[in-house]
C-alpha positions, 0 to 999 in steps of 0.5 A: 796564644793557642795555649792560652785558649786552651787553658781558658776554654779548659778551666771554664766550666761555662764555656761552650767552646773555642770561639766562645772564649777566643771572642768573649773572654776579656780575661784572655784578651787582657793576658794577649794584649799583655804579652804585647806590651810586656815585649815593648816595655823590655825594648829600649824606648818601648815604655811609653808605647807598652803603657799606653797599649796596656792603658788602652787593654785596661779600658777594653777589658776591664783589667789592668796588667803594668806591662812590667808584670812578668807572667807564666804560661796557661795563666787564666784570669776568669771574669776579669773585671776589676784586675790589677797586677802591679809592675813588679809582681811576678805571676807562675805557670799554671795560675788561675784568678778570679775578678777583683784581684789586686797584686799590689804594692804596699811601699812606694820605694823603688825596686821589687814592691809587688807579689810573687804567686808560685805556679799553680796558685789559685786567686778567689775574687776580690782577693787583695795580695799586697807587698813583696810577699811569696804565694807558694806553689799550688797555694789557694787564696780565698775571695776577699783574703787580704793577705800581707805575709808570705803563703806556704806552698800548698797552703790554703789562706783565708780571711782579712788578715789572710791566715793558713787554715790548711795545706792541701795536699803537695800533690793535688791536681788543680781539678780537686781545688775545693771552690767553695773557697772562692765563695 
């Protein structure tokens, strides 16, 4: 929990310090209460009581995470409103994402049906990643990209569709992310 604090009173530039965002992030709140359930949902007979803990956190904060999902670490959802995460999406270390992003499903089959996003993927708002797709490591997506087709690493991806439109720097650090993207 204390790095989850960290990371969002580190990767906010609005915050105004640790109590703040302990007491009025629902983004962190929403990733707390997901670790949570994600536990129960990995016990035997924890399903129903992880759904209905995830169910309760959606109606709190505003964001959905199935208690499925399988999460990193120092994941920062800032603004979270409006955040879906499916059951079956998987989430790396080090991920940032803005308010309205949907990681959703596109089959109704059984089996893997959400994304995967590489550690250090940012997420512009109201981005839509749909499907068993792969975001690379340290990939970038625009606000509002509808992207349906594996991203590589590195990459920055725009648009509806999604497309490539350039690929950073393997070794950029996650301050030299350009938000004007996120626009």
């Amino acid at each position: 929990m204390r790095e989850d604090l960290e990371t969002a009173a580190r990767r906010d530039p609005a915050s105004r310090g640790r109590a703040e965002v302990l007491l009025a992030y629902p983004g962190l709140h929403a990733v707390w209460v997901h670790r949570l359930s994600h536990g129960l949902w990995r016990r035997p007979g924890g399903k129903l009581a992880a759904r209905v803990l995830s169910h309760l956190s959606r109606a709190v904060t505003g964001v959905e995470i199935h208690p499925g999902a399988q999460i990193g670490r120092r994941f920062f959802i800032d603004h979270g409103m409006g955040v879906v995460i499916g059951e079956t999406a998987e989430v790396g270390d080090d991920v940032m994402m803005y308010n309205g992003v949907n990681l959703g499903g596109r089959s109704l089959e059984r089996g893997k049906r959400h994304p995967t996003l590489g550690d250090g993927v940012t997420v512009g708002a109201g981005a839509r990643i749909l499907g068993a797709i792969t975001v690379g490591a340290g990939a970038q997506v625009g606000a509002n990209a509808v992207v349906v087709k594996d991203v590589p690493a590195g990459a920055v991806v725009v648009g509806v569709p999604g497309r490539v439109v350039e690929r950073a720097p393997a070794a950029a650090a996650e301050d030299d992310v350009d938000p004007a993207i996120w626009i």
